[in-house]
N, C-alpha and C positions, 0 to 999 in steps of 0.2 A: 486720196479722196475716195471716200466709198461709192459705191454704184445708188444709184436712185433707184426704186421699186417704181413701183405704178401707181403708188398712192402719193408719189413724188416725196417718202422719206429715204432716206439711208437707213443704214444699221447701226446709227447711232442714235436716231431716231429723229433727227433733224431733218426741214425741207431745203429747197436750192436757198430760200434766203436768210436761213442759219436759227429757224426756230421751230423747236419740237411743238407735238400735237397739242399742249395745252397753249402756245403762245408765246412761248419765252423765249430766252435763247441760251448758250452756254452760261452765261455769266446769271443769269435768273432774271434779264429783264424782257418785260415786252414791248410789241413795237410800239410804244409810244415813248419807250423809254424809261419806266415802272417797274420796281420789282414786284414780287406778290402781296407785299400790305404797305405799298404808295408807296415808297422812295425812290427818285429820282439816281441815276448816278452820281449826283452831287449831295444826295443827302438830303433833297429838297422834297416834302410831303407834298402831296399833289392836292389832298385839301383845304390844309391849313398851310400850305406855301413858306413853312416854315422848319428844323429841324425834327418838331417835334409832332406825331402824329395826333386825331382828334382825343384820346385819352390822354395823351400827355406823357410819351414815349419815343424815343429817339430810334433808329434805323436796328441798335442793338439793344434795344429792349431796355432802354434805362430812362429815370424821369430827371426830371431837374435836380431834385434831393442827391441821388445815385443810387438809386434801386432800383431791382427790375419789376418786371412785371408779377414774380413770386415773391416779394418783400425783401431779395438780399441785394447789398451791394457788391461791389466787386471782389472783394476780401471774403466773400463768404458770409457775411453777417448779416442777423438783419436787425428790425429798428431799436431794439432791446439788446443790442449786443452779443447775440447767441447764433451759432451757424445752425446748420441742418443738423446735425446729431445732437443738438442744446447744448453745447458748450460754450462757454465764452471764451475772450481773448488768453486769460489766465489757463483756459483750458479747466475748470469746473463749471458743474451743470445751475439749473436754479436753487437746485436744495443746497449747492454750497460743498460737495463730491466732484471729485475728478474721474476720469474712466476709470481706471480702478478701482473705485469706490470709497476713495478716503479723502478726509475733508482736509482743509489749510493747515493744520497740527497734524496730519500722520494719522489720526483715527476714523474708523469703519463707522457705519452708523449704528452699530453694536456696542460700541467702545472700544475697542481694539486695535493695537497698530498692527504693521508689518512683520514684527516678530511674534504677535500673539500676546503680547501683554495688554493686561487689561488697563484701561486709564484709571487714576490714582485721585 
């Protein structure tokens, strides 16, 4: 155990009954039992008394649908099927290009495949 200073924290920054300066304690609750945006240790919002908080968000930031709070769900996706770099599942973007830049047939948006040939 660490020594206590005189402001009665340690060096870990906790007081004698296990909760740092803002309130909390190791695990992120305070003493009432709360972490820092309402949930109980049981998952329980402290103002709607239910899993989900007043926006309509569960303890890891997911709503009913399964999205988060930045519109993906847990795969990456969001409501349109496209993750954060605009790809979809297939791995092409909207225009219908994959990261490399070529579309479902092999061709660039030049006309061109991988060897350089021009489309026919």
């Amino acid at each position: 155990m660490s020594k206590i200073n005189e402001y009665r924290f340690n060096s870990a920054g906790f007081d004698v009954d296990g909760f740092n300066l803002a309130g909390f304690d190791r695990n992120g609750f305070n003493r009432d039992g709360y972490n820092q945006v309402g949930f109980s240790r049981d998952g329980i919002h402290r103002d709607t008394g239910t899993c989900y908080d007043l926006e309509g968000f569960n303890r890891w930031s997911y709503n009913l649908e399964g999205f988060n709070r930045w519109g993906y769900n847990r795969e990456g996706y969001n409501r349109d099927g496209y993750n954060l770099f605009g790809f979809n599942r297939e791995g092409y973007n909207r225009r219908g290009f994959n990261w490399d830049g070529y579309n479902r047939d092999g061709y660039s948006r030049y006309g061109f495949n991988r060897e350089g040939k021009r489309r026919s």
